[in-house]
N, C-alpha and C positions, 0 to 999 in steps of 0.2 A: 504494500500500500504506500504512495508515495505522497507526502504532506508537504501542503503549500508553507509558503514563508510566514505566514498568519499564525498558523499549527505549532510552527517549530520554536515562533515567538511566545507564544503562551504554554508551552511547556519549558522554555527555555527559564519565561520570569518566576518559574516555582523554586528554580535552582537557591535560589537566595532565601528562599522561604524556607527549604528542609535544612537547611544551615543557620540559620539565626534560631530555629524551633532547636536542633542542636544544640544550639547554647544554653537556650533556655531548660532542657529537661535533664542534659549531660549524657553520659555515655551507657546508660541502661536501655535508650528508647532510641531503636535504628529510624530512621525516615527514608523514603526509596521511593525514586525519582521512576516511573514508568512508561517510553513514549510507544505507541503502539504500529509506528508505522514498522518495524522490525521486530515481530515478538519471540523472537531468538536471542536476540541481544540487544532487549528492550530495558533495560537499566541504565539513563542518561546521568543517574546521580543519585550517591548513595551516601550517608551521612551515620557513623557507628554501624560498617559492615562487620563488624568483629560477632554483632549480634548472630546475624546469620551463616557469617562466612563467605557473604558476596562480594562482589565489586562492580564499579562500570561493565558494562558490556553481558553481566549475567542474562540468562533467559527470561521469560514470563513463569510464573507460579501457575501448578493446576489451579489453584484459588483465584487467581486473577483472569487464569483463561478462562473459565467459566463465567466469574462477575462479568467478562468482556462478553463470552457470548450472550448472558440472558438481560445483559444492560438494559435500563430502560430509567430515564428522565425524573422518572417519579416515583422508581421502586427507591423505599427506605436501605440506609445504610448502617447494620450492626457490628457489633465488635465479636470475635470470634479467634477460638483457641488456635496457636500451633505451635510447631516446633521449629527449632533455631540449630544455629551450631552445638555439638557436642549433647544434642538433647536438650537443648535450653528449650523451659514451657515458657510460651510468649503469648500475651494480649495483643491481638492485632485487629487492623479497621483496616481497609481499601475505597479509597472514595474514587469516584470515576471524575476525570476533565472532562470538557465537552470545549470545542469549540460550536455555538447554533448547538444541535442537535448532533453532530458528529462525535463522536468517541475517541478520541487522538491519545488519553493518558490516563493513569491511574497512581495516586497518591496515597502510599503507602506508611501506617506505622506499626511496629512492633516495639513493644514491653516486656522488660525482662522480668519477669514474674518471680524469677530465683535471688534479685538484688537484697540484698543486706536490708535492714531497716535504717543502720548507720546511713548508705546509701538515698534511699528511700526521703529520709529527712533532709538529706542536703540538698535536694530537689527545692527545698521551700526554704533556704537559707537567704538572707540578705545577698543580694551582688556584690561580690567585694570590687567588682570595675562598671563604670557606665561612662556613656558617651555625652552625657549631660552634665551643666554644674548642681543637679541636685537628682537625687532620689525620689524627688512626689511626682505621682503623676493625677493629673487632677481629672474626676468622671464625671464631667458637669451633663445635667440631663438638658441642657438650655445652650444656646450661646453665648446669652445676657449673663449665664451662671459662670458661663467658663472663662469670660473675658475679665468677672472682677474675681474670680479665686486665680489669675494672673497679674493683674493688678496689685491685691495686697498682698501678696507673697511678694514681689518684685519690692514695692514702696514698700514694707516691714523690712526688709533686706536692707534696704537703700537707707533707709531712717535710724537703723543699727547700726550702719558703718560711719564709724568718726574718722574716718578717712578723707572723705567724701564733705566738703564746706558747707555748711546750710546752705547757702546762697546757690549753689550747684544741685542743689536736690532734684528739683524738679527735671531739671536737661538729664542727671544719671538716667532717672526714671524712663523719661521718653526713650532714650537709647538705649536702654535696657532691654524696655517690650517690644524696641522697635528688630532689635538684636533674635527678639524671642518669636520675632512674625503677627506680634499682635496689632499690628496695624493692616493683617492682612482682611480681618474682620469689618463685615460693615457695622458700622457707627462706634466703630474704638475711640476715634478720634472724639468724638463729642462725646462718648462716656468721662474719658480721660477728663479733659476740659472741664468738665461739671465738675467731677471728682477733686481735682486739683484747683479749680477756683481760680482757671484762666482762661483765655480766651483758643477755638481751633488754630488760629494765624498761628500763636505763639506757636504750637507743636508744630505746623508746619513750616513754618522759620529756622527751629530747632534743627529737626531732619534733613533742611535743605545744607544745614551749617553741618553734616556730620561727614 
């Protein structure tokens, strides 16, 4: 079966997705990258093949050739037992890609069912590294909610650091949110403004100065 540039694009942007899930769960839980236009050496990418003992270029699974053949749009997807390298018992799920209605991939994870508890817990341990300057991540159910628990997180910050001269408070702030994409939201700018008990010009002046 030979897949358009389209196909090989939306299979290719999972790659980064069973990789960062990698990070996140560590090396108990494989992820397995499936493209179906060669289901011989249908394995585009594999993340903790130690699980299974795979690598690139492995074949498709009876469990997957079967999901592929009885596929269908809106059949439910459960978690179901199997086995791993050296007899490892694994929790695994198969979820189908679709590009439209076409069938191009299948996203696989397996769970090592035999992991330590020590193990087990570290899965839900604090990050000791992130790519951000702070650890919160904020689930506002609103826009209006998420733009001001970004505001006073930034201004509490900014109003703590004696660093930083009164007089200058205000411009840290703006460049701060502005640093954080919060002026990518509509009406930041006129929340700020009300907030801070200035005028839009000013912020915009500011930004232009940055």
């Amino acid at each position: 079966m030979d897949f358009s540039s389209e196909d090989q694009d939306i299979l290719n942007s999972y790659k980064r997705t069973i990789s960062d899930l990698a990070k996140l769960f560590g090396p108990n839980c494989e992820f397995v990258l499936h493209s179906l236009e060669n289901i011989e050496e249908c394995v585009i990418a594999i993340e903790n093949g130690h699980i299974s003992g795979r690598s690139v270029g492995a074949p498709i699974t009876n469990t997957a050739l079967e999901l592929m053949h009885k596929s269908n749009n809106d059949e439910p997807i459960f978690p179901y037992t199997s086995i791993g390298f050296n007899n490892l018992p694994l929790k695994s799920i198969t979820t189908p890609i679709y590009n439209q209605k076409k069938l191009i991939g299948l996203l696989c994870v397996n769970i090592n069912l035999n992991m330590k508890v020590t193990e087990l817990l570290s899965m839900f341990q604090t990050p000791t590294h992130t790519n951000t300057d702070t650890n919160q991540e904020f689930f506002s159910t609103s826009v209006e909610d998420m733009m001001t628990d970004i505001l006073q997180k930034v201004e509490t910050d900014i109003l703590q650091d004696s660093s930083i001269p009164y007089q200058d408070k205000n411009k840290s702030i703006i460049f701060t949110l502005d640093g954080k994409g919060f002026f990518r939201l509509r009406g930041s700018v006129e929340i700020l403004a009300e907030h801070l008990k200035i005028s839009p010009h000013t912020i915009y002046a500011n930004l232009r100065k940055k």
